[in-house]
Structure formats: structure tokens, C-alpha cells
ROSE-4610 file (N, C-alpha, C; in Angstrom, 1 decimal, always signed):
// ROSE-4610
residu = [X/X/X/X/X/X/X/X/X/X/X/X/X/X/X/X/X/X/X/X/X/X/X/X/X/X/X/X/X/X/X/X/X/X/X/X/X/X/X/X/X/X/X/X/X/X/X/X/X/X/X/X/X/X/X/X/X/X/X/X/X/X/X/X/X/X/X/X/X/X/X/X/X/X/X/X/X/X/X/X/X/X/X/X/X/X/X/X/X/X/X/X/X/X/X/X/X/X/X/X/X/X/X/X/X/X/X/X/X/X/X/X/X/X/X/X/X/X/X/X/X/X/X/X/X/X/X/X/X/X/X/X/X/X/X/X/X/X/X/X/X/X/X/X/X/X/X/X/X/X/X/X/X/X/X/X/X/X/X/X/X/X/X/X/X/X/X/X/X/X/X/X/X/X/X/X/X/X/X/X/X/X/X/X/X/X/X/X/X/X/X/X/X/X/X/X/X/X/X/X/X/X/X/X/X/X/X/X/X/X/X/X/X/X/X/X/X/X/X/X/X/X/X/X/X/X/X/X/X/X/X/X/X/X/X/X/X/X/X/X/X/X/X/X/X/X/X/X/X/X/X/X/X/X/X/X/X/X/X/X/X/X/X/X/X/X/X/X/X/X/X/X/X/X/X/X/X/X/X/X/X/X/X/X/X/X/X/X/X/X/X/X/X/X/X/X/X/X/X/X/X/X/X/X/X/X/X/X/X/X/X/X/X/X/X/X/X/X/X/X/X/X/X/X/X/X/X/X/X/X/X/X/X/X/X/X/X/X/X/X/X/X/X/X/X/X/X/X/X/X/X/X/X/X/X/X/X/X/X/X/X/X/X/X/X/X/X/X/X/X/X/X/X/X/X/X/X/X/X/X/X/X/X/X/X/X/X/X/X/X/X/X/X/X/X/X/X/X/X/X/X/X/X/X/X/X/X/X/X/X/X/X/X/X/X/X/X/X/X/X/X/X/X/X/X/X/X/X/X/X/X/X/X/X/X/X/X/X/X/X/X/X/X/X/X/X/X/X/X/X/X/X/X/X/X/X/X/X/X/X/X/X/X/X/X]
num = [1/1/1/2/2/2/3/3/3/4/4/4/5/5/5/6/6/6/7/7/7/8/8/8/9/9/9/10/10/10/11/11/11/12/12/12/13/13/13/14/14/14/15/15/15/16/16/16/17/17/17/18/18/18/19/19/19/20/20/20/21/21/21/22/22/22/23/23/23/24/24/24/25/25/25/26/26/26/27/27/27/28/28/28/29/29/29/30/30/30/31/31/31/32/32/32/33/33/33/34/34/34/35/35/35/36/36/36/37/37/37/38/38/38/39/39/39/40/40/40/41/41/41/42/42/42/43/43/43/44/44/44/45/45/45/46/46/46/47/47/47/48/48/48/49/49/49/50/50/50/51/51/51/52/52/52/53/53/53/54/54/54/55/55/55/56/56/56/57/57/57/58/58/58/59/59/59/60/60/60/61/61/61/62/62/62/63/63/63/64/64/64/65/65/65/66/66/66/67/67/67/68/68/68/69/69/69/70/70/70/71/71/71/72/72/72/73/73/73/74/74/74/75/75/75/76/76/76/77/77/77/78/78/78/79/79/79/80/80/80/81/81/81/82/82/82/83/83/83/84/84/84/85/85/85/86/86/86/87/87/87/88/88/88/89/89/89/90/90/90/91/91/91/92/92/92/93/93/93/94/94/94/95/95/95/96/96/96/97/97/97/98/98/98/99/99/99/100/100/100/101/101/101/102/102/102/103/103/103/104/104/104/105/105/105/106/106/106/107/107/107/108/108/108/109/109/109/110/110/110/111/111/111/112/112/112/113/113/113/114/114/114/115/115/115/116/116/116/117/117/117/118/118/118/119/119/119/120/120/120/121/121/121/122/122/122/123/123/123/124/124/124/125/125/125/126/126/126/127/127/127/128/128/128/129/129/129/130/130/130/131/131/131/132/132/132/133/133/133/134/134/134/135/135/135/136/136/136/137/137/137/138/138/138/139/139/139/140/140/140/141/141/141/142/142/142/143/143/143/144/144/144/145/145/145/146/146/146/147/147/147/148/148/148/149/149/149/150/150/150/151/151/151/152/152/152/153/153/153/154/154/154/155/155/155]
x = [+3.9/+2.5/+1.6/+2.4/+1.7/+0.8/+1.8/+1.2/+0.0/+0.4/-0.8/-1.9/-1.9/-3.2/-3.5/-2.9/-3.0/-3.9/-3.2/-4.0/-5.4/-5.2/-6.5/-7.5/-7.4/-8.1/-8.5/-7.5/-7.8/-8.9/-8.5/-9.4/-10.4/-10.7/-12.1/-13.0/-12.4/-13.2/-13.6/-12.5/-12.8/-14.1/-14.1/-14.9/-16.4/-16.5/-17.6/-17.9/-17.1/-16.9/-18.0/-17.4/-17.9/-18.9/-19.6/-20.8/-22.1/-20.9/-22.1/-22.6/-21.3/-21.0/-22.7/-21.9/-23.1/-24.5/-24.7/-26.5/-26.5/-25.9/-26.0/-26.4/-25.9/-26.0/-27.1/-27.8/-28.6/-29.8/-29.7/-30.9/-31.4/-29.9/-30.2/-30.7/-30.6/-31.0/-32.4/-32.8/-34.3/-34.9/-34.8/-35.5/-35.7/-34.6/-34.5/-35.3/-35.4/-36.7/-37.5/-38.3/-39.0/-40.1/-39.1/-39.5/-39.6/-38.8/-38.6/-38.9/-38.6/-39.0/-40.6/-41.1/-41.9/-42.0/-41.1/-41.1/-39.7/-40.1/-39.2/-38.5/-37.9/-36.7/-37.4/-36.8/-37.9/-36.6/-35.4/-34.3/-33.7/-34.0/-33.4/-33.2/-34.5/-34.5/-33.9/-33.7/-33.3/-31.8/-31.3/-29.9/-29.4/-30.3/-29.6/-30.1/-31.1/-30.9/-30.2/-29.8/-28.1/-27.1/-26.9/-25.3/-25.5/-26.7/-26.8/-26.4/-26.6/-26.4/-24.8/-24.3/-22.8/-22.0/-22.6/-22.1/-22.0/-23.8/-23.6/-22.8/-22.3/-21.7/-20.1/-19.8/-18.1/-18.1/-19.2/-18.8/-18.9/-19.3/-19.3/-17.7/-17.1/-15.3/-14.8/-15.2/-14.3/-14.7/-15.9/-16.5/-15.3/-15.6/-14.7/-13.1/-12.6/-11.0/-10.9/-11.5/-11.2/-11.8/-12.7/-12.8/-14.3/-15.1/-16.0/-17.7/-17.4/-18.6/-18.5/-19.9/-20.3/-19.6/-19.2/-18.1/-18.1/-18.0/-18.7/-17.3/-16.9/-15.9/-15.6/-16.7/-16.9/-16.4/-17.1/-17.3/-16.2/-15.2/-13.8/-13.2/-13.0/-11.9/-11.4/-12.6/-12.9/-12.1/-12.4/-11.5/-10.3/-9.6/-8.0/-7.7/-6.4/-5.6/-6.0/-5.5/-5.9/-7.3/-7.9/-9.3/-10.0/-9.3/-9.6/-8.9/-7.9/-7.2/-8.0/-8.6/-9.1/-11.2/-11.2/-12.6/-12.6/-11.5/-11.1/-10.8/-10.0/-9.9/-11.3/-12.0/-13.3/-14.2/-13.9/-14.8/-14.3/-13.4/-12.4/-12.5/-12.7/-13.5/-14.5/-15.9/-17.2/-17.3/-16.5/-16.3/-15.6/-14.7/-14.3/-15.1/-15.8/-17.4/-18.5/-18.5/-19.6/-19.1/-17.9/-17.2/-17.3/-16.7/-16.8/-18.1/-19.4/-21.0/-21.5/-20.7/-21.6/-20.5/-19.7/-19.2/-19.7/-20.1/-20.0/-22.0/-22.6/-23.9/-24.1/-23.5/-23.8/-23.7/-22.1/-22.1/-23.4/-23.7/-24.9/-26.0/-26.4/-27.8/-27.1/-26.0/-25.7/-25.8/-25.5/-25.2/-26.2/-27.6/-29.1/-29.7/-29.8/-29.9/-29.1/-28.4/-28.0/-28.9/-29.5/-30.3/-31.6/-31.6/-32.9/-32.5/-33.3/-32.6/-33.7/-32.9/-33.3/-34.8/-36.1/-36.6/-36.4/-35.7/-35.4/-34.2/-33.2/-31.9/-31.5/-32.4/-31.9/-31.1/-30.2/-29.1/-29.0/-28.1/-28.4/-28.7/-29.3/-29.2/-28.4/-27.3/-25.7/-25.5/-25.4/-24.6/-25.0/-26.0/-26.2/-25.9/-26.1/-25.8/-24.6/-23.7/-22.5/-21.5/-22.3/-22.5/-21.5/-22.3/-22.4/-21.0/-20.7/-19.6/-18.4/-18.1/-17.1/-17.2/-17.9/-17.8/-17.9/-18.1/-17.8/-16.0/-15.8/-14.6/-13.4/-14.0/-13.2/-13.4/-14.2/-14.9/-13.7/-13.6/-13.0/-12.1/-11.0/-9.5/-9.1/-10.2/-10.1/-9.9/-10.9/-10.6/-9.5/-9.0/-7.9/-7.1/-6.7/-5.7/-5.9/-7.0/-7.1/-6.7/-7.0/-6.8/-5.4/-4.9/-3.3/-2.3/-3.1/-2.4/-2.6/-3.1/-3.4/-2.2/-1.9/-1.1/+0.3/+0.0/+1.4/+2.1/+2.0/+2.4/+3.6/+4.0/+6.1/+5.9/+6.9/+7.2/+8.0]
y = [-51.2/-51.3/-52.0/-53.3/-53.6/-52.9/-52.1/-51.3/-50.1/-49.5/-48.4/-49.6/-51.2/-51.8/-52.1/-52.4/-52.5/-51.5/-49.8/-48.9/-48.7/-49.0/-48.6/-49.6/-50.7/-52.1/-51.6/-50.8/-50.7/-49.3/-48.0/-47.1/-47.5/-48.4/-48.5/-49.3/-50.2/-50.8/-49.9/-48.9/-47.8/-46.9/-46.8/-46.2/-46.7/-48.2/-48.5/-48.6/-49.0/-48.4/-47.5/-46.2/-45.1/-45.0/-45.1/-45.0/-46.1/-46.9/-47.6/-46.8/-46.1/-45.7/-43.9/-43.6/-42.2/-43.1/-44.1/-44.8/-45.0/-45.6/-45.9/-44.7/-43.5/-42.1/-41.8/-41.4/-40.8/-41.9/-43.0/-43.8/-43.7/-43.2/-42.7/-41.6/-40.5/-39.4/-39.3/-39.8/-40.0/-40.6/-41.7/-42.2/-41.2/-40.7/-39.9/-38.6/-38.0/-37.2/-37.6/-39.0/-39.6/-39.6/-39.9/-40.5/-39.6/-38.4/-37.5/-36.7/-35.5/-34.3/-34.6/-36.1/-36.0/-35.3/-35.8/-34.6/-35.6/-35.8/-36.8/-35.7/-36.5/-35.6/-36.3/-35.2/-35.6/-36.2/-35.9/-36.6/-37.7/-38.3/-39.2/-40.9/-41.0/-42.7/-42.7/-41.2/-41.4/-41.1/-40.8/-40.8/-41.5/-42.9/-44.1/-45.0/-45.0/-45.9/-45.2/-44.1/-44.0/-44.5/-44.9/-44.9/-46.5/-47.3/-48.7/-49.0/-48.0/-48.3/-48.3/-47.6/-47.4/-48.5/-49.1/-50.2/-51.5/-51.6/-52.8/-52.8/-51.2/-51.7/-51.4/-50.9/-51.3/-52.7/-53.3/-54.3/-55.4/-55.2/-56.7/-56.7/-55.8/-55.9/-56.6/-55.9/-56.2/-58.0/-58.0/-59.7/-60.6/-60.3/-61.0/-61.0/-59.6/-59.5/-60.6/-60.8/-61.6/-63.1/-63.4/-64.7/-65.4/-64.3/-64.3/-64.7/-64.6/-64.8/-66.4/-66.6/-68.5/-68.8/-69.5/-70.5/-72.0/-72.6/-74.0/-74.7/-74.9/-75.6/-76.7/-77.5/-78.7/-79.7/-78.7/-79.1/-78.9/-78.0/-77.2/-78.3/-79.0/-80.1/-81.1/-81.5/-82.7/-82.4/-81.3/-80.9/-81.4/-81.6/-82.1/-80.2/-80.0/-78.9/-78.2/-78.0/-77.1/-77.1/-77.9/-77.7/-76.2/-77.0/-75.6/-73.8/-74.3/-73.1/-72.1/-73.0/-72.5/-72.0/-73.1/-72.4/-71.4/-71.0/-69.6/-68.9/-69.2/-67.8/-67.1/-68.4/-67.7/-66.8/-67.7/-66.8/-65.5/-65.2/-64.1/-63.1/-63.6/-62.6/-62.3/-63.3/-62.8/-61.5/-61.5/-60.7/-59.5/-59.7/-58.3/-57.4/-58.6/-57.9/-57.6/-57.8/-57.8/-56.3/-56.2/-55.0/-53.3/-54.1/-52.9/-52.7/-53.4/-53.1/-52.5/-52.8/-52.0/-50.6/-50.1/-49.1/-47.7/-48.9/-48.4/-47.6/-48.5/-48.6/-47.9/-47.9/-46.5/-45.1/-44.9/-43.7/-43.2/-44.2/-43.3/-43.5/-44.3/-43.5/-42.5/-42.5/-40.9/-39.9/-40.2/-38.9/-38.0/-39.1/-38.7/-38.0/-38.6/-38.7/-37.3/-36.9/-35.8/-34.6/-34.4/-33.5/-33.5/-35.2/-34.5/-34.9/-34.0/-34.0/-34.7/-35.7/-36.2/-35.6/-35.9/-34.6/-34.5/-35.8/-35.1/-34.3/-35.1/-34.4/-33.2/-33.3/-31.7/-32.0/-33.2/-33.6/-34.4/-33.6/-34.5/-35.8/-37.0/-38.2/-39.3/-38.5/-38.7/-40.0/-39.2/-39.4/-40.9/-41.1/-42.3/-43.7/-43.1/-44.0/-43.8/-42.9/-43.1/-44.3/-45.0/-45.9/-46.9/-47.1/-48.3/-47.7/-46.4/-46.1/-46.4/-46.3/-46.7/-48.1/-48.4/-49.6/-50.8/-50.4/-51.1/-51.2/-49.4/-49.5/-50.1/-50.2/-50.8/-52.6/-53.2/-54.7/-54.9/-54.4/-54.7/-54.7/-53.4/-53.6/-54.8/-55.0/-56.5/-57.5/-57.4/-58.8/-59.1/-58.1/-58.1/-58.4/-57.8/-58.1/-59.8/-60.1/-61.4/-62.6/-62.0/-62.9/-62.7/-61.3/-61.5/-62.4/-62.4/-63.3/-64.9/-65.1/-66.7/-67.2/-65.7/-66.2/-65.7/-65.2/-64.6/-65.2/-66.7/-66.8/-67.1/-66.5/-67.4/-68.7/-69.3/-70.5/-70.9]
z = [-60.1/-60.6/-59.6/-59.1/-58.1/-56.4/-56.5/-55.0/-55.6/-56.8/-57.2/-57.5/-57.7/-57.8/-55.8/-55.5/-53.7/-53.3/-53.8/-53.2/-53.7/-55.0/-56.1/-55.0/-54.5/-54.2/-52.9/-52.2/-50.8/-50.8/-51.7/-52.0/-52.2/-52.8/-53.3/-52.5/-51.4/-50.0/-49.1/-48.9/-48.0/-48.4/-50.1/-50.4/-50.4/-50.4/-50.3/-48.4/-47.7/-46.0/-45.8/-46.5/-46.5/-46.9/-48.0/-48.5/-47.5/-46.9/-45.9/-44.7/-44.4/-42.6/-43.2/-44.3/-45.0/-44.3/-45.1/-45.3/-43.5/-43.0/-41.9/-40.9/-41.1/-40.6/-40.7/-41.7/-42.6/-42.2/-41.8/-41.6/-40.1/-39.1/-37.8/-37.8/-38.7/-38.4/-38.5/-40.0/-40.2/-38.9/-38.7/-37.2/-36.3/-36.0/-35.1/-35.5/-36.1/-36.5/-36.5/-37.2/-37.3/-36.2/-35.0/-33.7/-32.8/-33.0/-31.8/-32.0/-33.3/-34.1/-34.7/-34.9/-35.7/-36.7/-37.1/-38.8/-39.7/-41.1/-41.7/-42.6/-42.9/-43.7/-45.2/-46.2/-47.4/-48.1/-48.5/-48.9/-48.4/-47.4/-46.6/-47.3/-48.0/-48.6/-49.7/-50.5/-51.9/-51.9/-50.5/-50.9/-50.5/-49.3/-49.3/-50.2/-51.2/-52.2/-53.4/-53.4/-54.3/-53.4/-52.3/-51.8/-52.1/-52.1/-51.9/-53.5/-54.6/-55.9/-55.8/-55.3/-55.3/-54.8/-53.4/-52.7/-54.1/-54.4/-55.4/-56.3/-57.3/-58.7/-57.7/-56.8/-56.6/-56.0/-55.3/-54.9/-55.2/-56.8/-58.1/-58.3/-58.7/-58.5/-57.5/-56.0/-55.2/-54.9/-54.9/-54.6/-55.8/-56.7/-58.1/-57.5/-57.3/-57.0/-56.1/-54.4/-54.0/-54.0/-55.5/-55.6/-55.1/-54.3/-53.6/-54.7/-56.2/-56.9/-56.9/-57.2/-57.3/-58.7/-58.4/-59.6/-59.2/-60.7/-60.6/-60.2/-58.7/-58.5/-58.9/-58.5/-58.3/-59.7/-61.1/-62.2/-62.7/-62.7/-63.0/-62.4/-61.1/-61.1/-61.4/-62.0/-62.5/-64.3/-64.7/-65.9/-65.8/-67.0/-67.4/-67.2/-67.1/-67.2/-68.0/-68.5/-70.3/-70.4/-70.1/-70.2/-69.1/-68.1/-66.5/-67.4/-67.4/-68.1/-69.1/-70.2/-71.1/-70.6/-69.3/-69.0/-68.0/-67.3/-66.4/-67.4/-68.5/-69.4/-69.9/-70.2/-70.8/-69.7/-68.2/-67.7/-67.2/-67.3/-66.9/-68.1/-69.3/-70.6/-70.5/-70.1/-69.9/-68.7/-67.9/-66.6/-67.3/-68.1/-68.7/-70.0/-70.5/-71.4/-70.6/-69.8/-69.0/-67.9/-67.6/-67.1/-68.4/-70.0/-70.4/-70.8/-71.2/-71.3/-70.2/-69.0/-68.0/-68.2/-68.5/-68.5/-69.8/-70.8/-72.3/-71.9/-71.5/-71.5/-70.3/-69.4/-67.9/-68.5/-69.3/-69.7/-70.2/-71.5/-72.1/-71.3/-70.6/-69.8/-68.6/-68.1/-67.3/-68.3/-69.5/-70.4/-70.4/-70.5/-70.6/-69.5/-68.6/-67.1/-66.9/-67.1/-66.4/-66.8/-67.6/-68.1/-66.8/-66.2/-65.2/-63.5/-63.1/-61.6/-61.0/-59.7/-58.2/-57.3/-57.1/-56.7/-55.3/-54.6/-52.9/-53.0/-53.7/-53.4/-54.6/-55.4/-56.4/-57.1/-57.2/-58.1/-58.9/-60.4/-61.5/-61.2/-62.2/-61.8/-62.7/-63.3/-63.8/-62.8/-61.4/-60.2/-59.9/-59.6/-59.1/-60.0/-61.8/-63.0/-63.4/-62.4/-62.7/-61.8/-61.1/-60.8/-61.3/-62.1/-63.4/-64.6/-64.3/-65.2/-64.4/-62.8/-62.5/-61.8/-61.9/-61.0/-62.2/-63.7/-64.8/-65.2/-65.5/-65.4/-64.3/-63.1/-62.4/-62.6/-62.8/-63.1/-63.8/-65.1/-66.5/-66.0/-65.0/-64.6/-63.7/-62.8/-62.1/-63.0/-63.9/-64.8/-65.7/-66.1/-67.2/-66.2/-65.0/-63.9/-63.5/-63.8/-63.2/-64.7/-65.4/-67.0/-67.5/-66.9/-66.7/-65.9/-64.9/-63.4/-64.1/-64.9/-65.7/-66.3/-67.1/-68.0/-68.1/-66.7/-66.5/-65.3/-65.0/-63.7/-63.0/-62.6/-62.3/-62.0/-62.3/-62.7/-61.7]
């Protein structure tokens, strides 16, 4: 189980990689028309502010997986044991409610949203708000993985 979460973890950095290396492309090409062709590309902004939508909702997981969100150190040390315990549990719940609202609540506005289309790119706009449906479902699996690793730790 461990290595299908390794891969899941590595898939999904590549994936946001990717969706950077796209915008980064796509923002040279425009220029480059821009500047050379004189002539702009009419789809060019709206499909790097969907790849940027993509970056942000996978990369509230991956920030969390490795530990990288603001958390109140300082105030957590000064806690007795059990105390720390029981305030990482809690916030490792708000992170997995906060994972399945953004999943429960993406679906139904993609559900909607699909019905109308993008006007540069012609494509439902599911796509961009599905966003929010995997990058919730993925939130929630980090967190449970992490609210597992609490209480599951070898001794």
C-alpha cells in the first residue's frame, strides 16, 4: 500500500510539473505572436488561468503531505503531550472536512457548469471546476493518511 501512495504522491507532482511546463509554453507562444506575428491568440489566458486553477487545488495536498502549510509551532510545544496529540488530531480532521467540502461542493458546481462552455477554449467548464473535485478528493486522502500515521505509529 505504501508504494501505490509513493506513486499516487509522485504522479500527482509530475502532474502539477506538467500543467506548469503547459502555462509556461503557452505564455511563450502568445508573446511570441504577440510580438512577432502581431496577432494574439484568443485562447491563450484562459487556458493558463485553468492550468493555474489546477496547480492551486493539487497543490493544497501536496503542500499539507509534505508539512509545508503554516501551523502554530511555536504554541503546539509548549502543549503537554496529549494535549499536542489531541490538537494535531483535530487539525488533521479540519483538513479532511475541509478536503471532503471541497470535493462534495466541486462536484455540484462541475455538475452545473458542464452544461456551459469556455468562450476561448470551447470546453465544458466541468473541467476547470473539476479542479476542486480531485484535488479535494486527493486533500481528504492525504489527511486521513496523515491522521492515520498519528495513530498508527511503531513503537
Amino acid at each position: 500500500m505504501q508504494r501505490f501512495f509513493e506513486v499516487l504522491d509522485r504522479g500527482v507532482e509530475w502532474l502539477v510539473a506538467a500543467f506548469f511546463a503547459v502555462i509556461l509554453m503557452i505564455a511563450l507562444i502568445q508573446v511570441g505572436n504577440r510580438f512577432v506575428i502581431n496577432s494574439s491568440l484568443s485562447w491563450s489566458e484562459e487556458a493558463q488561468i485553468f492550468g493555474h486553477i489546477w496547480i492551486v487545488f493539487l497543490g493544497i495536498p501536496i503542500a499539507l503531505r509534505r508539512g509545508s502549510h503554516l501551523y502554530i509551532e511555536t504554541y503546539c510545544d509548549m502543549l503537554p503531550a496529549r494535549a499536542r496529540l489531541v490538537f494535531d488530531v483535530c487539525v488533521e480532521l479540519l483538513w479532511a472536512a475541509f478536503g471532503v467540502s471541497l470535493t462534495v461542493l466541486g462536484w455540484m458546481v462541475a455538475s452545473i457548469a458542464h452544461m456551459q462552455e469556455s468562450p476561448g477554449l470551447e470546453m465544458p467548464m466541468s473541467w476547470p471546476y473539476g479542479a476542486m473535485v480531485v484535488g479535494g478528493a486527493y486533500l481528504t486522502l492525504v489527511a486521513v493518511r496523515r491522521l492515520a500515521a498519528i495513530f498508527w505509529r511503531p513503537a
